[in-house]
N, C-alpha and C positions, 0 to 999 in steps of 0.2 A: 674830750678830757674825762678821765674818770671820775668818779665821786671820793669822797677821801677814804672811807671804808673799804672800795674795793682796789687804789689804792695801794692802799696798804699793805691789802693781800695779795697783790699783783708782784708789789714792790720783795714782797718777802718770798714768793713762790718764786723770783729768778732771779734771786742771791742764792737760795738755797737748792737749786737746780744744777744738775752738771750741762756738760758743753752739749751731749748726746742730748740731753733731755730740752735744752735751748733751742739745736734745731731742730728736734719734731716739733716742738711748739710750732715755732716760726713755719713751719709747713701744715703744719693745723691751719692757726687762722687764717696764713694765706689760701688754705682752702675752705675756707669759709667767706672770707671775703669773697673769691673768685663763683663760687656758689649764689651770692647774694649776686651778683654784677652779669650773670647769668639766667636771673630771672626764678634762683631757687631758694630758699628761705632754707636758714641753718638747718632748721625738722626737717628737708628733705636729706640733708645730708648724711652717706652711710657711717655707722659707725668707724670710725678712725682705725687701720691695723696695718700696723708698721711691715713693712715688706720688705724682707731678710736676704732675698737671692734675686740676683736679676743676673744677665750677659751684657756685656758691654763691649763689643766687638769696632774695627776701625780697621779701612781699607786708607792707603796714604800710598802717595808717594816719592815726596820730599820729609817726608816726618812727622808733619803739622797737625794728620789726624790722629797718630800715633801720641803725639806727647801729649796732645787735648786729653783723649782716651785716659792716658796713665794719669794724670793730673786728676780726672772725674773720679779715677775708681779710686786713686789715695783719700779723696775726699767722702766719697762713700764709705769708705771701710772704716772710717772713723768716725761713723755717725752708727756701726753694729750693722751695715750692710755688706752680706757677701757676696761680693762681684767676680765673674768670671771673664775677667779681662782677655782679648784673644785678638789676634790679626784673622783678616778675613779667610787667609790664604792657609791658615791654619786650622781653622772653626771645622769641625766634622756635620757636614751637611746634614745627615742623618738626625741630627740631633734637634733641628729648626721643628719641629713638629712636635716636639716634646716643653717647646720654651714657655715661657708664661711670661715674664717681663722681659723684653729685648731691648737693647739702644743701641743704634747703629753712628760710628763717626765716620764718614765718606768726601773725600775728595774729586774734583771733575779733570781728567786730564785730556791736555790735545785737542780735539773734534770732538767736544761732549763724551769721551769715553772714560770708563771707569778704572782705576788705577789697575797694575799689574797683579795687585794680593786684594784686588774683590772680584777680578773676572772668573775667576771660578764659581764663587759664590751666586753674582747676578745671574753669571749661566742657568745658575740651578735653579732658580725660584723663578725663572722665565721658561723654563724647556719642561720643566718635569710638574707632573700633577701634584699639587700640595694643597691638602688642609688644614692651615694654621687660625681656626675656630678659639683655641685658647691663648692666641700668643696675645699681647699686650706691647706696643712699641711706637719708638720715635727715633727720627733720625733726622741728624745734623749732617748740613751739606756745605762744604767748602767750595769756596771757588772766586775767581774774579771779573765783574761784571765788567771788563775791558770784550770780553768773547763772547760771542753769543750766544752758546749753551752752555755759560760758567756753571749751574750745579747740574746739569742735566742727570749724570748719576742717582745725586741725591731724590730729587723728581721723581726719575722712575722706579725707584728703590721705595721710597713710601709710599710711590700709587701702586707696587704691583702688591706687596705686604698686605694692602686692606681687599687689594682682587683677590688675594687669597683667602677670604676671611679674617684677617688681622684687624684688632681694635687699635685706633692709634689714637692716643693716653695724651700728648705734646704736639702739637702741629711740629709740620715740618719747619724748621729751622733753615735760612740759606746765609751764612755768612760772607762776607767779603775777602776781602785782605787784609783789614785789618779787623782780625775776626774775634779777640780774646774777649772783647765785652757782650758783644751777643751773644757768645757760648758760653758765655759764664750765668748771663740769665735763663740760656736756655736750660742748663742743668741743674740749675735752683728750681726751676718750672721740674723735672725727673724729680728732685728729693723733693718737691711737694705732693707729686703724684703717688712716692712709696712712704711718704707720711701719713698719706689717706686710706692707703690699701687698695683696698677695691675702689675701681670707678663707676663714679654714676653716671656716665656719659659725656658729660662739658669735658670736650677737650680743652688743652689750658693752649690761648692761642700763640701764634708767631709774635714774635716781635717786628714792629715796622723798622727798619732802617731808615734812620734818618741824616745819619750822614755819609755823605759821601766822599770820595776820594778829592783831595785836593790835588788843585793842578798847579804847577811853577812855573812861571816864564822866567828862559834865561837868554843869554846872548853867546856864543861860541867866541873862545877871545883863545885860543888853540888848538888846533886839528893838524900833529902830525903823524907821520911814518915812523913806528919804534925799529922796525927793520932794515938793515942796512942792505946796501947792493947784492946783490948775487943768492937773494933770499929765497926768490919767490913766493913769498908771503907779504901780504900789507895788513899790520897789525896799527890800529890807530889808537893814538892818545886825544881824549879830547875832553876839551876843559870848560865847561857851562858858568860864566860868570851870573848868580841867582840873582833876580830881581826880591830885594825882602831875606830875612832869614829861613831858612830850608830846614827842615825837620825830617835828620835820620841818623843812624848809628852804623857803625861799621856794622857790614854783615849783609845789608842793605840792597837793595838794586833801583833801579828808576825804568819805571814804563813810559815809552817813547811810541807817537804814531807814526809811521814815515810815511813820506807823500811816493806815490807810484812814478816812477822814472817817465816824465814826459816825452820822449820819442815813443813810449809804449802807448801811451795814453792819444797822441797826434797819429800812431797806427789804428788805433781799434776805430777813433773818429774817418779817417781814409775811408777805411772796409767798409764801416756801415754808411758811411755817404753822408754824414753828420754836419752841422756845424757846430765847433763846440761853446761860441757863445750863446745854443740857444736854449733856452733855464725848461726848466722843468723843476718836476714839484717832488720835494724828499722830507719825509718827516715837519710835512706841516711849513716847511719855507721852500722859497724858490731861488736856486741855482743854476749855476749856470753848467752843464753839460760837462763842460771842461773840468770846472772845478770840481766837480763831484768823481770826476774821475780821477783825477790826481790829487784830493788830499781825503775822502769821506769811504771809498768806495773799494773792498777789496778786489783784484784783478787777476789775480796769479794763482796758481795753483787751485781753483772754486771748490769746495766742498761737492762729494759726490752729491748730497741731496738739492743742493745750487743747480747742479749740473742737470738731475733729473727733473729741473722745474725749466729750465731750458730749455730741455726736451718739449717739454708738453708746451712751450713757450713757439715753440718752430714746427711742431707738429712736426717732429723726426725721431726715431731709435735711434740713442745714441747708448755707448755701452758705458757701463757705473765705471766711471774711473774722475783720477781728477786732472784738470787742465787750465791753463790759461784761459782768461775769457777771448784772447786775442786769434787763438788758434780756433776755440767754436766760433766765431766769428767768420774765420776764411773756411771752416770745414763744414760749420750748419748754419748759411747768412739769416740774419733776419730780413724781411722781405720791404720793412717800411720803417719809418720814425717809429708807425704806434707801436708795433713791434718791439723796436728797441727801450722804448719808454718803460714797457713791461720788464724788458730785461735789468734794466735800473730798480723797480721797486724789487727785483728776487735779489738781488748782490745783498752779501754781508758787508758791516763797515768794516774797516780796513783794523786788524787786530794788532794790540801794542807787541813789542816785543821787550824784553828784559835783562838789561845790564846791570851788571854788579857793578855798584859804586865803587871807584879804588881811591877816593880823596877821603882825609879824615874830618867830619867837621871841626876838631879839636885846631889841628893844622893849617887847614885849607878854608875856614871863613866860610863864608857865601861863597865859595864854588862847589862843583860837583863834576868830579871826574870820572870818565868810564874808559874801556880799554875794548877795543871793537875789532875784533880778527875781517875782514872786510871778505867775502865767501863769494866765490864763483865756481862755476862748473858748467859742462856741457851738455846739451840734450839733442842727437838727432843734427851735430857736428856745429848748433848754432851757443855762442856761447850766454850763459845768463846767467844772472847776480843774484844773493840774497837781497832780499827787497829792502829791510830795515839796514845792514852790515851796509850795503852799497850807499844808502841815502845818508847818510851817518858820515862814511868816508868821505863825504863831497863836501860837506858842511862848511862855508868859509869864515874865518874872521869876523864878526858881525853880524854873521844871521841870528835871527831871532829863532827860539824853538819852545815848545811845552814839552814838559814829564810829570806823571805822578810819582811818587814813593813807595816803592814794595816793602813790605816789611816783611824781612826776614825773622820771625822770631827764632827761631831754630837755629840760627847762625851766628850766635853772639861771642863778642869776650867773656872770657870769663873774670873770676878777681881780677886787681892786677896785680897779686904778689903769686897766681896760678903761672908754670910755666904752658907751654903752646907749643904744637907740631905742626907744621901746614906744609901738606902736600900741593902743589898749584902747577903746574905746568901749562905751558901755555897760555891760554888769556883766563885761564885759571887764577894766574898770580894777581888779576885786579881786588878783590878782598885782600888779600893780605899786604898787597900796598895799602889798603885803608887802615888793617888789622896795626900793621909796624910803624905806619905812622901815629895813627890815636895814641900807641904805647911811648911813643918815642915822647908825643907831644904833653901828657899826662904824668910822666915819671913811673908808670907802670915799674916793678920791679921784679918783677915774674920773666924766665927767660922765654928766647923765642929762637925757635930751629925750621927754617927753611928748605923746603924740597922743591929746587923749581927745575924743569926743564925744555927741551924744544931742540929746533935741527941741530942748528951750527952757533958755535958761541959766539963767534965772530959779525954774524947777523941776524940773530934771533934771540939776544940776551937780551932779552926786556928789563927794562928796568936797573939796566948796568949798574950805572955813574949812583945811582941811591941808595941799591941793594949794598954796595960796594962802602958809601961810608955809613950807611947802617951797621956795616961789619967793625968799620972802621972807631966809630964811637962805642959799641959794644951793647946797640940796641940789638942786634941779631946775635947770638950767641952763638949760632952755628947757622950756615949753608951746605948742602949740596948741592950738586950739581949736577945735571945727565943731559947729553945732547949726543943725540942718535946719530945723528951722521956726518960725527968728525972723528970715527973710527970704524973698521972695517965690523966690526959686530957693533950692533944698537943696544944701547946701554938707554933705562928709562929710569922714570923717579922710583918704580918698584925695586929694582933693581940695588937704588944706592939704601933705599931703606933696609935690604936684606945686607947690604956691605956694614951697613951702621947699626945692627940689630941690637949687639950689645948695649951703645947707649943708649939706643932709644925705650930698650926695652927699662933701661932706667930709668927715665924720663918717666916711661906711663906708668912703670911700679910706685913712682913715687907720687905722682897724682896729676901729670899733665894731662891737656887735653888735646887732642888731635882733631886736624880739621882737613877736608878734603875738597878741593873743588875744580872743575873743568867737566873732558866730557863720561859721559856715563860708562857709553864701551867704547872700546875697552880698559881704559885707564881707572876709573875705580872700582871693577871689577879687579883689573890685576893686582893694585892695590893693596884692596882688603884683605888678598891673597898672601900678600906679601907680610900684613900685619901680624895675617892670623900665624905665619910660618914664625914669625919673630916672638909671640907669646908663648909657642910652643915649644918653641925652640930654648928660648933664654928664661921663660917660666916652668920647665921641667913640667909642660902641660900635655895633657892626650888629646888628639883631636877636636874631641869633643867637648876636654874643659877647656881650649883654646877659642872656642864657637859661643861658649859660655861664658870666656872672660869677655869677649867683643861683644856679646850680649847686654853684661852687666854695664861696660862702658857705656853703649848708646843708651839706657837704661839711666844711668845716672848724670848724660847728659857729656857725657867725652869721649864722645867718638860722632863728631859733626861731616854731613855731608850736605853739600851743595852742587849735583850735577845736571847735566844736562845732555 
């Protein structure tokens, strides 16, 4: 507590202070304090000099290091710091040698790899000889610790920056999935570093995560078929009754583990001459063989570097690809038990996968609905399933299951007096079952226009009988429709957007927001195609101010994509 003199003068030094001047304070002392708690006394500290220009670059690829990014540098720019906001895919390499303050925002996609708009970038600061002696940087890593190399990107992105010479100002940052809170401290930790100017070395450290994802137990109380006869699609509906109240918003998704299809699991035991009740030791407890292979232990498809530890597990060349463990099994045996025990501690666990919630909680209470296109295909004439899609489809009445909650922040409602475009075809259309019912259930008074489509109306209208009095009460204000092969030419969702350009281009002129989701290619590729033809077309735009206007939209937050 102060003394009353100083006080005083404290009290009057930040009334009479602007918002600029507030938070260099607040980044002052905080580096002072942080100085003290570091073992340096205020006198060591350099003089304080406000840092005017840094880059603030972000490789993404669902959006999330993107909007982080735009968010930090709006927040900088109004503090008198000039930031050079850029996508990675963008960023003129040449220029990494000339930077002085950098902050990198990076996502981890797939198998530890680095999104599509930072692979150029990572190339280059791994392949080519750099001296970055003056650069100054930190970098925030997204990801989710469901995977086993969830920031790997990030990782290597700030260990190779300091191989180059790089000072790094901010430890490295890994966020989760629900990542807004620790990148928010992380980038208070940046504006205190360009409150001080130059560093004396104490990097300001990571934050501990200390919470983790919550897990739900539900029950399955419906798992059907939305496809009727003569489909050849099994598209499932299934309805998680939550133990407790469930915490998420439309836009949402739930992570699920599936357990390994046991006739797979009763093969790999065969071949290696196993018995699968006999335990072994996994992360500190002992299981039982069986079990670790059907519910802990991924099986399918192994990660190349899995595969190359096999290798050296069998003492055999085996070439970088990826495989079932079932098939190295019959192709490179192991020769004993200890053998395969080994092969147990190299397996990855078994990795969630991620359905869009299509229940509103407004609507739907304690359940949680998801919509699961059920995937198979053939390899070498034998036929196989997606591992999660197939485990999902099986689900009866009364089974017990866990998920976490994804949080989409990216994918939101918006008001509810905003109208809405949503493109979804296929099990696309599971958000926007969540999207039209929230509205429906809330009084939202914002319209809402539907793009859905798929084969045949007759057995692949998902969602008929709801879609149908949604229209019917005048919570959908409009549908289209396209189903490709109940006419001799394929008509798709692009397609009816460019039949309906006119109004939709009315729609966005006037401040709606569009939403997109399903698979990546080529449906929202064609898409965007199709948008961008509709801005330019019914906006009297050139190419390029067409590229511009879809610029501004995702920019300001209407023009959402969710694919896959």
């Amino acid at each position: 507590m102060l003394a009353e003199p100083k006080l005083k003068t404290f009290q009057e030094l930040i009334t009479n202070a602007s918002r600029e001047e507030l938070i260099w304070m607040n980044g002052f002392l905080a580096g002072l304090v942080l100085g003290e708690s570091n073992g340096h006394s205020s006198n060591d500290m350099p003089t304080p000099v406000k840092v005017n220009k840094i880059s603030l670059v972000f490789g993404t690829e669902t959006g999330n290091s993107k909007k982080l990014a735009t968010d930090f540098a709006a927040k900088a720019k109004k503090t008198g710091v000039n930031v050079k906001l850029i996508s990675l895919d963008q960023y003129r390499l040449s220029d990494l040698a000339r930077e002085e303050y950098f902050f990198i925002v990076v996502s981890t996609q797939g198998d530890g790899e680095p999104p599509a708009t930072a692979r150029k970038f990572y190339d280059h600061i791994f392949h080519e000889k750099l001296q970055l002696n003056k650069l100054k940087y930190g970098v925030l890593a997204l990801g989710d610790t469901a995977y086993p190399l969830f920031c790997k990107t990030g990782e290597e992105l700030d260990r190779q920056l300091q191989n180059l010479g790089g000072s790094r100002v901010v430890s490295l940052q890994k966020c989760y999935t629900d990542y807004v809170g620790d990148a928010g401290v992380w980038f208070e930790q940046v504006m205190n570093v360009l409150a001080q100017g130059s560093s004396n070395g104490a990097v300001l450290p990571a934050i501990k995560k200390s919470k983790h994802k919550k897990n739900y137990s539900g029950t399955i109380i419906t798992n059907v078929n939305l496809n009727d006869q003569g489909s050849g699609k099994q598209t499932h509906h299934i309805e998680i009754e939550v133990e407790g109240e469930t915490e998420y918003q439309p836009g949402d998704s739930i992570g699920i583990v599936p357990n390994n299809r046991k006739e797979i699991v009763a093969a790999i035991l065969t071949v290696a001459g196993l018995d699968g009740a006999g335990l072994v030791e996994y992360k500190d407890e002992r299981h039982s063989i069986s079990d670790l292979l059907t519910k802990k232990l991924n099986i399918v498809h192994l990660a190349e570097r899995v595969v190359k530890q096999y290798a050296a597990i069998v003492k055999q060349e085996i070439p970088d690809t990826r495989i079932d463990l079932l098939d190295l099994l019959r192709i490179y045996p192991v020769k004993d038990e200890i053998q395969f025990e080994k092969v147990i501690e190299i397996l990855e666990p078994v990795p969630p996968r991620l359905y869009s919630i299509s229940s509103s909680p407004e609507a739907h209470g304690n359940e949680v609905h998801i919509t699961v296109a059920r995937d198979w295909f053939n390899i070498n004439k034998e036929q196989k399933f997606g591992l999660c899609s197939d485990y999902l489809s099986g689900l009866e009445p009364g089974t017990s299951v866990e998920f976490y909650v994804h949080r989409n922040l990216n994918f939101k409602l918006p008001a509810p007096d905003k109208d809405i475009i949503m493109v979804g075809p296929g099990t696309g259309i599971a958000p926007f079952r969540s999207f039209i019912a929230e509205r429906d259930a809330t009084g939202a008074t914002g319209r809402n226009w539907l793009f859905f489509g798929d084969r045949k109306f007759t057995s692949d209208f998902l969602y008929q009988t709801e879609i149908q009095n949604w229209v019917q009460t005048g919570v959908l204000s409009k549908v289209s429709l396209a189903f490709s092969r109940d006419h001799e030419w394929k008509t798709y969702v692009q397609h009816r957007i460019l039949e309906y350009s006119k109004d939709l281009w009315s729609w966005i002129s006037g401040g709606g927001y569009i939403y997109v989701c399903g698979a990546r290619e080529p449906m929202s590729r064609d898409v965007e195609q199709a948008i961008l033809q509709v801005i330019s077309r019914q906006g009297g735009k050139s190419d390029q101010e067409a590229l511009d206007c879809l610029e501004q939209l995702k920019e300001e937050g209407r023009y959402l994509k969710d694919v896959y």
